[in-house]
N, C-alpha and C positions, 0 to 999 in steps of 0.2 A: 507719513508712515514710513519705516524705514523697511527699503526691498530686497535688505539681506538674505540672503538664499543659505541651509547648510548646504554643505559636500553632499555629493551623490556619487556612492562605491557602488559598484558594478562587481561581483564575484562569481564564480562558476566552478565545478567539479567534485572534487573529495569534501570530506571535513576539512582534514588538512590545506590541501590545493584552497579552498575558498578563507579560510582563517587567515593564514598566510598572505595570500590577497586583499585581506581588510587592515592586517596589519601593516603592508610596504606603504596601500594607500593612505592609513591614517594614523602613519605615524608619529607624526607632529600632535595629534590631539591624542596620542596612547602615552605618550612621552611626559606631554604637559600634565595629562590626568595623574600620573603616577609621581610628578614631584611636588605637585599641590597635596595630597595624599599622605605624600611622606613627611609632608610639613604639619599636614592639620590630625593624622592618627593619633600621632601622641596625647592630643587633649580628648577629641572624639572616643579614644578607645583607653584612656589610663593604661597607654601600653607602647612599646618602643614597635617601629617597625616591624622590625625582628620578632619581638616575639608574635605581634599579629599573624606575621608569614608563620610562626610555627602553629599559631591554634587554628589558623586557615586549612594547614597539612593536615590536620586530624580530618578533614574533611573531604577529603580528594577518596581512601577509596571508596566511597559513596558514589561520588562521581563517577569512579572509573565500571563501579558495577552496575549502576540504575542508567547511564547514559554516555558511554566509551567513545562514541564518534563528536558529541559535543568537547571531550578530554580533549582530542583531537583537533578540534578546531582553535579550540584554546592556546594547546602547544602552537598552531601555527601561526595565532594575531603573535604570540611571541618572537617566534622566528620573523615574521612579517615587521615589526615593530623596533627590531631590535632590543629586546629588553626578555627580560627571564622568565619561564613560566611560571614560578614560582610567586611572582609579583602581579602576573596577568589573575592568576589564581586566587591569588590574596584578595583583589578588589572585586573578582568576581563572588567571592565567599563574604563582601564586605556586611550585609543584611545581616548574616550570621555570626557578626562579630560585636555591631555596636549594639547599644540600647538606644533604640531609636524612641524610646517615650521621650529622648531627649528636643529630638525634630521639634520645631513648631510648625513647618511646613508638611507639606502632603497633597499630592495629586487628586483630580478629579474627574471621572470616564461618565461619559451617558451615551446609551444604546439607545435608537429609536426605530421600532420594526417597520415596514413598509406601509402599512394603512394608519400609519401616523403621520406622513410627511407628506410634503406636496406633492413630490414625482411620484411616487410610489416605491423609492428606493431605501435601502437597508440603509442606516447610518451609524456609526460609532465613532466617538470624541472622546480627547482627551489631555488635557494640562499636564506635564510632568515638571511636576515641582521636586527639586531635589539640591544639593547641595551647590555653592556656591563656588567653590571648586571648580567643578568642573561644566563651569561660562566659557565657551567659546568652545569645549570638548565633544560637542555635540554632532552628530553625522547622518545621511541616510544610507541603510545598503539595500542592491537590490542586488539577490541571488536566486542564480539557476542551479540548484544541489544536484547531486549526480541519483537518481530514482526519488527523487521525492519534488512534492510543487513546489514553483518561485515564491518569490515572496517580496515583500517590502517593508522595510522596518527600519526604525530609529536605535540609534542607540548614541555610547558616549566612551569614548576614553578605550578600554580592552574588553569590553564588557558584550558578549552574547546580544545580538537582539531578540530582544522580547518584546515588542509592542509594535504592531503589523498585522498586518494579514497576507493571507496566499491566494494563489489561482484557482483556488479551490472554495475562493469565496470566506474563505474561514477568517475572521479576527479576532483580537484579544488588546487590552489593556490590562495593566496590573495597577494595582493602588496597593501599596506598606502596609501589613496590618502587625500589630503591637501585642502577640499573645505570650503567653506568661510560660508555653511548657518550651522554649524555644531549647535544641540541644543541638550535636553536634548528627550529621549525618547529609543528604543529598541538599545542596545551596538550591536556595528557594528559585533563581534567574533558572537554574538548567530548566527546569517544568514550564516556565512561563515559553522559554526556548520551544520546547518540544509542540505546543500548542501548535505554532508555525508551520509544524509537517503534516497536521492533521488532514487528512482528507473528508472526514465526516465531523457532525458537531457532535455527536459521541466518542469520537478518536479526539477530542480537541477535551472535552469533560474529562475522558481517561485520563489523560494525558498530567494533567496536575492533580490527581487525585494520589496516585501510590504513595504505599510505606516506607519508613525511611527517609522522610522530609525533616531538612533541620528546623523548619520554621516556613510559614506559608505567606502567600497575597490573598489577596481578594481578585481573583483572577475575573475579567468581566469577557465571556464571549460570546458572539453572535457569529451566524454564517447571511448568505444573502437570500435564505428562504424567508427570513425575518426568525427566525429561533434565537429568543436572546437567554443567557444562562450567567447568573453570579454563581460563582464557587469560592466560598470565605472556605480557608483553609485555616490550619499551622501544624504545629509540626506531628500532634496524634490526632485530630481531626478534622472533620471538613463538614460543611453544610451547602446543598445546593440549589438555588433560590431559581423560579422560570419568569419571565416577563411576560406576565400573562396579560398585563393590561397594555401591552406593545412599547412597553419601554421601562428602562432601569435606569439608575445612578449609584454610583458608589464612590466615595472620598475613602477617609483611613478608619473606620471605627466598622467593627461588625454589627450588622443588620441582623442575622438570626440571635434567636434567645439562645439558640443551643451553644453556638459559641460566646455569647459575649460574658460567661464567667470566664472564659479565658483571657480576658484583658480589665485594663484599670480605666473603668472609664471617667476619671478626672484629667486625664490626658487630655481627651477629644475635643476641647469647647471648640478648637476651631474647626475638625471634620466636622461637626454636626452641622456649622452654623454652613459650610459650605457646601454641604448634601439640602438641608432645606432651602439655602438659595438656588442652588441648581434647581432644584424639584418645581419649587414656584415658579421661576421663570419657565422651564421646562412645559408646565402645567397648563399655560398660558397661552402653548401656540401648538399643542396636542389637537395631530389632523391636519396641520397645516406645518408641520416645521420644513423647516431649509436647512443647506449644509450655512449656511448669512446666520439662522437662530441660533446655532449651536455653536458659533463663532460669537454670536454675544453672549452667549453663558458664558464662554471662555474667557471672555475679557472683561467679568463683571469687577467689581472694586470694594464690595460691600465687605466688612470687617479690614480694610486695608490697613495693612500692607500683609497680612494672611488671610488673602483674599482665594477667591479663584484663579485670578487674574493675581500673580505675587510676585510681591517687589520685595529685595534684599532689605532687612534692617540693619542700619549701620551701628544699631543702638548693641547687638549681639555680638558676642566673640565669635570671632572667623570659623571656629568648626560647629559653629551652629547658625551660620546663615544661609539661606535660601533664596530661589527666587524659582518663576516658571522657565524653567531651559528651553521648552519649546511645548508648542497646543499644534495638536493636529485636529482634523476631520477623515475620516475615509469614509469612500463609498462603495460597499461593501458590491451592491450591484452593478456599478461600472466600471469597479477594479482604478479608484480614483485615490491620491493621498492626496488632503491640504495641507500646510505644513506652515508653520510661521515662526521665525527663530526669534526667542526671547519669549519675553512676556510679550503676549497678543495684541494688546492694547497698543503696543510700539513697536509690530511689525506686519506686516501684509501677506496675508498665505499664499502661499505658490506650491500649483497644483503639479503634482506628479501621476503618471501612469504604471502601472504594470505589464 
């Protein structure tokens, strides 16, 4: 197993002061992310750099009215980074740029509430499979924000964290979802953002619910009471699903019937096949699971190489290949991350704290 570790950024203070801070430390993976980008938009988007940065702009004052100190922080991975807000902006608006039915890959999250596991403890998983790109762009930050909780979170390249949790017990992952009313208004990353500050699991549901979304996730949260909640989103509405039977899953296709006229589901052959493999094995050790079970979902193999567990095809042109950037676990009750860079199958998790 290889005991590769990512980086771990340390930030503190303003929006700015902490942006700022992620940017000087990661700047070498903001850097890299943005000229791999520059290279593969053009096929990914039928559109020159340039003009991405300008359809990106239509989207900013969205941003700057639905969530100004995340603006903020943005400007500052730029100053931090070296490189222009304009382009930190671009890739953070990137969801709302490509058509991602193009993807064959797609992430995979499962929540399991406390009277399903063997401690007793909260659990929430998750695969981020995403483009190929940005291998080796991967990072963790832990930040103390100036009045709101710490937190700890993955993220890649200039890009907002969005998938963590806080001192407040609160977590989230996001999983891409593919709906059809997508437009121009608030980038789907700031909401998944804002989850992070939540102090309650109704401030964490608020939180990616508002109007004015250019396009949504499937936002998966739990706190460490064991309250687990799916919220399929896009961009005019949302559905929100409870874990009643002490545990969830979610890949890229929506679960409720009220949204899935919003999407084309010949897209999905491979979400499905990786939400029912999750579920079965899931299934199988409901009452007794471990943060060990949730690390073999993660590294299963079944439909490979669009697996759960996903390996790059070299059979694809380069702005449609993927693989899994990195599978974590957290434990939501002892404030625990596991983290394993790469695909899981061929890396060892190393635990962090908050």
């Amino acid at each position: 197993m290889n005991r590769q570790t990512l980086p771990m950024i340390e930030v503190r203070g303003s929006p700015y002061e902490r942006g700022k801070q992620q940017g000087e430390k990661a700047r070498p993976q903001i850097q890299k992310a943005l000229a791999g980008y520059r290279e593969t938009i053009p096929q990914a988007l039928k559109m020159t750099w340039e003009e991405a940065a300008r359809e990106a702009r239509k989207f900013l004052p969205y941003g700057e009215e639905a969530f100004p100190d995340f603006v903020l922080e943005l400007e500052g991975i730029a100053e931090g980074g070296g490189v222009s807000f304009e382009d930190v902006w671009s890739l953070n608006c990137y969801e709302g740029l490509v058509d991602t039915r193009q993807q064959v890959w797609g992430c995979t999250s499962l929540a399991v509430r406390d009277d399903q596991t063997a401690d007793g403890h909260v659990l929430l998983a998750h695969n981020e499979d995403w483009s190929s790109v940005d291998r080796g762009n991967v990072y963790l930050v832990c930040a103390e924000p100036d009045g709101g909780p710490s937190f700890i979170g993955m993220t890649y390249g200039p890009l907002l964290v969005n998938i963590g949790f806080n001192a407040e017990g609160i977590g989230v992952t996001i999983n891409s979802a593919h709906s059809t009313d997508g437009r121009v208004g608030v980038p789907r990353i700031l909401y998944s953002r804002a989850i992070l500050q939540a102090r309650t699991i109704g401030e964490a549901i608020a939180a990616c619910v508002p109007k004015l979304r250019a396009g949504g996730y499937s936002y998966l949260v739990a706190d460490s009471n064991g309250e687990l909640y799916n919220v399929e989103a896009s961009a005019t509405t949302h559905d929100i699903m409870y874990g009643r039977d002490g545990w969830l899953i979610h890949t890229n296709h929506y679960l409720s019937p009220k949204m899935q006229d919003l999407e084309e589901p010949d897209v999905h052959i491979g979400s499905i096949i990786r939400f029912h493999r999750a579920e079965r094995l899931l299934r199988s050790r409901l009452g007794q699971v471990t943060k060990g079970c949730l690390q073999g979902v993660l590294q299963d193999h079944i439909n490979w190489p669009y697996s759960i567990c996903m390996h790059e095809d070299p059979a694809r042109p380069p702005h449609q290949r993927g693989l899994t950037l990195a599978s974590l676990v957290m434990d939501l009750t002892e404030h625990t991350i596991q983290v394993a860079a790469g695909p899981p199958c061929q890396a060892e998790y190393v635990t962090y704290c908050l």
